[in-house]
C-alpha positions as CSV (number, residue, x, y, z in Angstrom):
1,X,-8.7,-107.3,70.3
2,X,-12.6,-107.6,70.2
3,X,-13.5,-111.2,71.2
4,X,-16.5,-110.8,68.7
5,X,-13.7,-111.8,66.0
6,X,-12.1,-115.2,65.1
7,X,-8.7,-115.7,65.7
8,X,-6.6,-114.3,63.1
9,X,-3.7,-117.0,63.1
10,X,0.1,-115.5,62.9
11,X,1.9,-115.2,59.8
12,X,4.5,-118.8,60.3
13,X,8.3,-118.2,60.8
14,X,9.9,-118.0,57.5
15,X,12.6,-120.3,56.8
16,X,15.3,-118.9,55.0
17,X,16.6,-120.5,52.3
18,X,21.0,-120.9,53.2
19,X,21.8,-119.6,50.1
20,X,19.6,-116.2,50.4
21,X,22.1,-113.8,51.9
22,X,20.3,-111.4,54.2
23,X,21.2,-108.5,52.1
24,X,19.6,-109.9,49.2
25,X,16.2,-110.2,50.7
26,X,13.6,-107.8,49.5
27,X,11.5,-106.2,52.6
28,X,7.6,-106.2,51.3
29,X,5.8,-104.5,53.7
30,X,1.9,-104.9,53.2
31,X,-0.9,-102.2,54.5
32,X,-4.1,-103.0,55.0
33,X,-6.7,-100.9,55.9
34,X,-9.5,-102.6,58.3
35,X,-12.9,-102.1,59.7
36,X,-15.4,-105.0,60.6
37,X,-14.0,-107.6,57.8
38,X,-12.4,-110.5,60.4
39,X,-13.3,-113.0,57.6
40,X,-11.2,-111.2,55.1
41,X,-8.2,-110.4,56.8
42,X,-8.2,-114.0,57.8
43,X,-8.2,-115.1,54.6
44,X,-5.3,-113.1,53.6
45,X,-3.2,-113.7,56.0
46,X,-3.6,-117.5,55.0
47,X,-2.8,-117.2,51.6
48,X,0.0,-114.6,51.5
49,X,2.2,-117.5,52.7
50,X,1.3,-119.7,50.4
51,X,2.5,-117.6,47.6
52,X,5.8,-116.6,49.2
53,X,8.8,-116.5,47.1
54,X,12.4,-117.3,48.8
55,X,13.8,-113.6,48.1
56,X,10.9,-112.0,49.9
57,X,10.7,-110.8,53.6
58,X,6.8,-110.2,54.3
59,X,5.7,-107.8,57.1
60,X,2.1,-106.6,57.4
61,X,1.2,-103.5,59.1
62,X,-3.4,-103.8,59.9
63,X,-4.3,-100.3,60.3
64,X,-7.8,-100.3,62.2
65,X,-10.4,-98.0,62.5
66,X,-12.2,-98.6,65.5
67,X,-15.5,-96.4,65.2
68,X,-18.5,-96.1,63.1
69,X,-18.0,-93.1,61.4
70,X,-17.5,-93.3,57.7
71,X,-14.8,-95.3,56.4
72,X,-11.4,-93.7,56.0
73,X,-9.4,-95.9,54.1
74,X,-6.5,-93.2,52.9
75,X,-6.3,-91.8,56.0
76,X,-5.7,-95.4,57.4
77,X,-3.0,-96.0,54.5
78,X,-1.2,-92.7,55.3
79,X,-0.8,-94.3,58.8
80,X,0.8,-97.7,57.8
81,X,2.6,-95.6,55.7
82,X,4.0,-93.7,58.6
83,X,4.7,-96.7,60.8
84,X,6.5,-98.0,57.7
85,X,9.0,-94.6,57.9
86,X,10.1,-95.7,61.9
87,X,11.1,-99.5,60.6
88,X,11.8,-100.0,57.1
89,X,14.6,-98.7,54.5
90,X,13.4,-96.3,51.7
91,X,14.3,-98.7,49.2
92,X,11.1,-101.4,50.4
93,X,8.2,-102.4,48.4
94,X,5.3,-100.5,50.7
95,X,1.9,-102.5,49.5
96,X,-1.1,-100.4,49.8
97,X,-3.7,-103.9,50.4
98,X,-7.8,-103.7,50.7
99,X,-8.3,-106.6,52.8
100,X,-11.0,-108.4,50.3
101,X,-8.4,-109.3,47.8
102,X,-6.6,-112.2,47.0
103,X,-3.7,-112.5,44.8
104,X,-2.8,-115.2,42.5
105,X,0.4,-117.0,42.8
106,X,1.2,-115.1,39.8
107,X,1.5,-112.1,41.0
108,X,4.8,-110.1,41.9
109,X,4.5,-108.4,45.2
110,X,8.4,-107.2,45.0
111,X,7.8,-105.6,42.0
112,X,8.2,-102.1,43.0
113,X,11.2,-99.9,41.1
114,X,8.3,-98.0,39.9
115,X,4.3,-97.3,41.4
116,X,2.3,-100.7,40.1
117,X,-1.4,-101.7,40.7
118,X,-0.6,-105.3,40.2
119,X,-4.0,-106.9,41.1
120,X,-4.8,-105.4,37.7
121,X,-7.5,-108.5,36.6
122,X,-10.0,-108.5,39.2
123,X,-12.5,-110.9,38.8
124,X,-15.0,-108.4,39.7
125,X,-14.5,-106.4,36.7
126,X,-13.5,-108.8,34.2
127,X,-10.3,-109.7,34.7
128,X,-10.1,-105.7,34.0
129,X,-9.8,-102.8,36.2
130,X,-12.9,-100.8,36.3
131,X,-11.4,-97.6,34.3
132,X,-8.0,-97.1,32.7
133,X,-7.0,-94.5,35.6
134,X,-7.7,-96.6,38.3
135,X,-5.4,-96.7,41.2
136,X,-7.1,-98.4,43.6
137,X,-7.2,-102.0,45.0
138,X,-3.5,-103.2,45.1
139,X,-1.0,-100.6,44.6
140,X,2.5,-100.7,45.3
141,X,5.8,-98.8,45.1
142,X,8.7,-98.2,47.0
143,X,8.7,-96.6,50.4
144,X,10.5,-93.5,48.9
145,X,8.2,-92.6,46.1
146,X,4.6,-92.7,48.2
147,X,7.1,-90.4,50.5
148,X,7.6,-88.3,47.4
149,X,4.0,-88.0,46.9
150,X,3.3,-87.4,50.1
151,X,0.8,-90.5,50.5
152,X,-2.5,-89.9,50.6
153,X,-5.4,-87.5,50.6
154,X,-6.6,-87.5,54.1
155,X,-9.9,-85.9,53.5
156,X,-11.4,-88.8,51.5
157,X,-14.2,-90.4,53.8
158,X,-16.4,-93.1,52.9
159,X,-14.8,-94.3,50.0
160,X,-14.3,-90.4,48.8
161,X,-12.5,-90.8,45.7
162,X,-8.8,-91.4,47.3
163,X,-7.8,-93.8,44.4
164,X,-8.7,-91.4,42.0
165,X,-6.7,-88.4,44.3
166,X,-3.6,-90.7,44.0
167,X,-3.6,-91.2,40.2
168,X,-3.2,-87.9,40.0
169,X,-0.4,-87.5,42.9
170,X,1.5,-89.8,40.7
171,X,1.4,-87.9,37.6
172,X,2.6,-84.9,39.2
173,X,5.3,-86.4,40.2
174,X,6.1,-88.1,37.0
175,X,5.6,-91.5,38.2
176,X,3.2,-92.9,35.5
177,X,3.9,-95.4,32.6
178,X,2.7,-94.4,29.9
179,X,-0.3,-92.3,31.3
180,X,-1.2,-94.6,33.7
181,X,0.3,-96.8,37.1
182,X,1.9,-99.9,35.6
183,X,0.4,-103.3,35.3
184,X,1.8,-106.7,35.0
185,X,1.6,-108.6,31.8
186,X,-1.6,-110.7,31.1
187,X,-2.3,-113.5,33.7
188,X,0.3,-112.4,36.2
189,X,-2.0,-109.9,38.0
190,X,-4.8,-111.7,38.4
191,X,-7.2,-111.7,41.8
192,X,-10.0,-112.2,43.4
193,X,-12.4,-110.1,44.8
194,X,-14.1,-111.4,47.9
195,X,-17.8,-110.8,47.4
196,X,-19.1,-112.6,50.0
197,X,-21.7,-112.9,52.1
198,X,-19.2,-111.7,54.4
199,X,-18.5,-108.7,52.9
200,X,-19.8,-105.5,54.8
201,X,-21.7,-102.7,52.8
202,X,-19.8,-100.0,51.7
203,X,-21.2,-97.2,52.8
204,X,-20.7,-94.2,51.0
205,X,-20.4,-90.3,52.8
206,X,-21.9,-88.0,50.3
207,X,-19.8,-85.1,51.2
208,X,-16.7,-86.6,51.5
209,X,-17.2,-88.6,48.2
């Protein structure tokens, strides 16, 4: 822990409704990949319980890269990934999370019986994604199908084109809807993009992209 950083506060102990059987309690497990963005994922961690639902049980899994070499954001996904595989059932809603997002209330993190980018109306693009095949952002499927595809490219470095890499990883493995990942009906994938002034600058590796 660098003391350069804030304090990230912990997520608070859930209370657990008496009627919500264990069993029926659906294990969300959220990765997010991190690099110099202490605002952010302070942020997030503030508002994810705030949107709770009573049925969910949120972990988070912060994969960190810890040196200045260009960015490797699907390498550090196929890591939470991995840590997910030692704790969690194959059956659990693995959320792939960039850390400058923010979901509305709206929006159905348990939603997972097939691949979903459900922050599909980003208010940086116009309550749009940015292309039809985009797969990046907020993406999320069960622990068992980003196992079938095998996760990530791990040779995507400095924002190198992973996203589009795992569009394609999909439809090989037959997990589109209708030519594309799935996205919530209007107004319940909505979220904002935090571009701030604390927003680092993406730096983009030529090669690797």
């Amino acid at each position: 822990k660098r003391d350069t950083q804030p304090e990230v506060p912990e997520m608070p102990k859930r209370d657990i409704q008496p009627e919500v059987a264990k069993a029926a309690l659906k294990d969300i497990v959220i990765v997010i990949p991190y690099r110099d963005r202490a605002v952010h994922y302070e942020k997030i961690m503030q508002h994810l319980p705030t949107i709770r639902r009573k049925h969910w049980n949120i972990h988070t899994i912060l994969v960190e890269q810890d040196d200045t070499a260009p960015f490797k954001r699907s390498w550090l996904l196929n890591i939470g990934i991995a840590e997910a595989n030692k704790i969690y059932s194959e059956d659990a809603c693995l959320v792939t999370h960039d850390v400058d997002m923010i979901a509305d209330s709206q929006v159905d993190y348990s939603w997972c019986d097939k691949p979903t980018q459900i922050c599909s109306e980003l208010s940086c693009f116009k309550d749009s994604v940015p292309y039809k095949n985009s797969a990046g952002g907020v993406v999320q499927a069960s622990l068992k199908d980003w196992n079938t595809i095998n996760g990530f490219t791990n040779t995507g470095i400095g924002w190198g084109g992973e996203d589009d890499d795992l569009h394609h990883r999909f439809r090989i493995n037959g997990l589109l809807t209708k030519g594309t990942l799935r996205r919530p009906p209007k107004g319940e994938g909505r979220c904002h993009c935090m571009n701030d002034e604390h927003h680092t600058k993406r730096l983009r590796d030529d090669k690797g992209y």
